[in-house]
N, C-alpha and C positions, 0 to 999 in steps of 0.2 A: 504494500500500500504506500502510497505518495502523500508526505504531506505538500499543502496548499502554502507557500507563504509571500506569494509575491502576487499581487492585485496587478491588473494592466485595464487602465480605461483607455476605451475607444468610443471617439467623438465622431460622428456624421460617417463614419465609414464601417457600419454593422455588416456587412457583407465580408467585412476581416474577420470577424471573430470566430471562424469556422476556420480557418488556418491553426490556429492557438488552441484547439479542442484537447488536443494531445500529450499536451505538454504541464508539468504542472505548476499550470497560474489558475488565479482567478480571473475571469473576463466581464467585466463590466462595460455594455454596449447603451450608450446613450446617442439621439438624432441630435439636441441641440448645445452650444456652449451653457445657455442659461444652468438646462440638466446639469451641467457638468461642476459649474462654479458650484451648485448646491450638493453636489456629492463630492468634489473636494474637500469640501469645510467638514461633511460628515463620514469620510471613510478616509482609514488609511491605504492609499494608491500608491506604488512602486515604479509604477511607467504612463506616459501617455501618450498616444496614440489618436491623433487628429487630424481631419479634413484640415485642407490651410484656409478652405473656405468656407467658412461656415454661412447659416444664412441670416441667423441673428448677432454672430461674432467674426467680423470678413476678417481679412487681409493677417489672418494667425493672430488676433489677437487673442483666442484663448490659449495658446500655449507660449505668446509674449508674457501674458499673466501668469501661466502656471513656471515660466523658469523665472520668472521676477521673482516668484516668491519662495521658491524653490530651486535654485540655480540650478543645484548636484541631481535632481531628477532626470532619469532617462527620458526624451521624448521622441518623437516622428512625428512628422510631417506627411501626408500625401499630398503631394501638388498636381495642379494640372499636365499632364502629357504634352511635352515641348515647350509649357512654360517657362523659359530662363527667369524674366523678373519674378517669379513664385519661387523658383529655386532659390535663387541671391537674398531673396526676403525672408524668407526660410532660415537661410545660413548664417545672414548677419545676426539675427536675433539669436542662434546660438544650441539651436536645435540638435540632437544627436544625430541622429541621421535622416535625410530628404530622400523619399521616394516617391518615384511615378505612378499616379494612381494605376495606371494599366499592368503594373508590375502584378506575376503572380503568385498565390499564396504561400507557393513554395519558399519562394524567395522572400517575400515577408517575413514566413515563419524562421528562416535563416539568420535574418538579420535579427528576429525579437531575441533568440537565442544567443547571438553574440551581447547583444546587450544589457540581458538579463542575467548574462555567465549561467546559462544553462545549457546543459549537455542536450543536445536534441533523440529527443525520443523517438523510435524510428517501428514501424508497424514491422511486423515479421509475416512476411508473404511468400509465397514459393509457387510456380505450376506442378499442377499435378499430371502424370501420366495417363490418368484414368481421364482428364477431359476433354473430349474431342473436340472442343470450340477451344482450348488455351485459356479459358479464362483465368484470371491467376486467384487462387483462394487461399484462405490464411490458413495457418499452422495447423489449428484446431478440427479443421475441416480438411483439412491432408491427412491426416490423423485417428480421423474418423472413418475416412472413407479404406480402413482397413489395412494401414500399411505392417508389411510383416519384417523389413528387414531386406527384400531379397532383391 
């Protein structure tokens, strides 16, 4: 069993939190900054993880706030795909790492794991011989489907 001890919010980009399923954080998925400033004040959060544009809090200003007031916090950025001035705006205020919202969850989860110093947890899959389409199935169902050794 895994303990939980690192929270990660995620601001207007809930469609991330299915990357980070696996791994053990907690994932706190909020649409707006307002949600977020109000679950700041009442949870303790480890990382944050934000749209750069929000629609109630544009131009990062919720994570210009949350490293004002928490420098040493992990955060992210997703910017717009090909936006340089989102990126430079991003950077200057000091962000941990800026990535492209088209970026995929793989590579999200990659990077949450370098920043959280966690060792990435990885699903254990194998094909089986028994199935005529190659679908690839987990352990427990290779396993089951009667393996003798031979």
């Amino acid at each position: 069993m895994c303990v939980v001890n690192t929270t990660v919010l995620i601001v207007g980009a809930k469609n991330r939190g299915e990357a980070l399923r696996e791994l053990p954080v907690r994932v706190i998925l909020l649409d707006s900054g307002a949600e977020a400033v109000r679950c700041l004040r009442e949870e303790a959060v480890d990382a944050v993880v934000s749209k750069w544009h929000l629609v109630d809090v544009p131009n990062g200003g919720l994570l210009e706030m949350v490293i004002g007031a928490n420098p040493g916090i992990p955060t992210v950025a997703f910017v717009r795909s090909g936006d340089a001035k989102q990126e430079i705006a991003a950077r200057s205020i000091g962000v941990t790492a800026v990535l492209s919202e088209d970026i995929d969850d793989g590579y999200f989860r990659d990077v949450m794991c370098q920043i959280l110093h966690i060792e990435e947890v990885t699903s254990i899959t194998m094909k089986s011989e028994y199935d005529s389409n190659e679908e690839t199935n987990s352990l427990s169902s290779f396993l089951k489907a009667g393996f003798d050794g031979q």
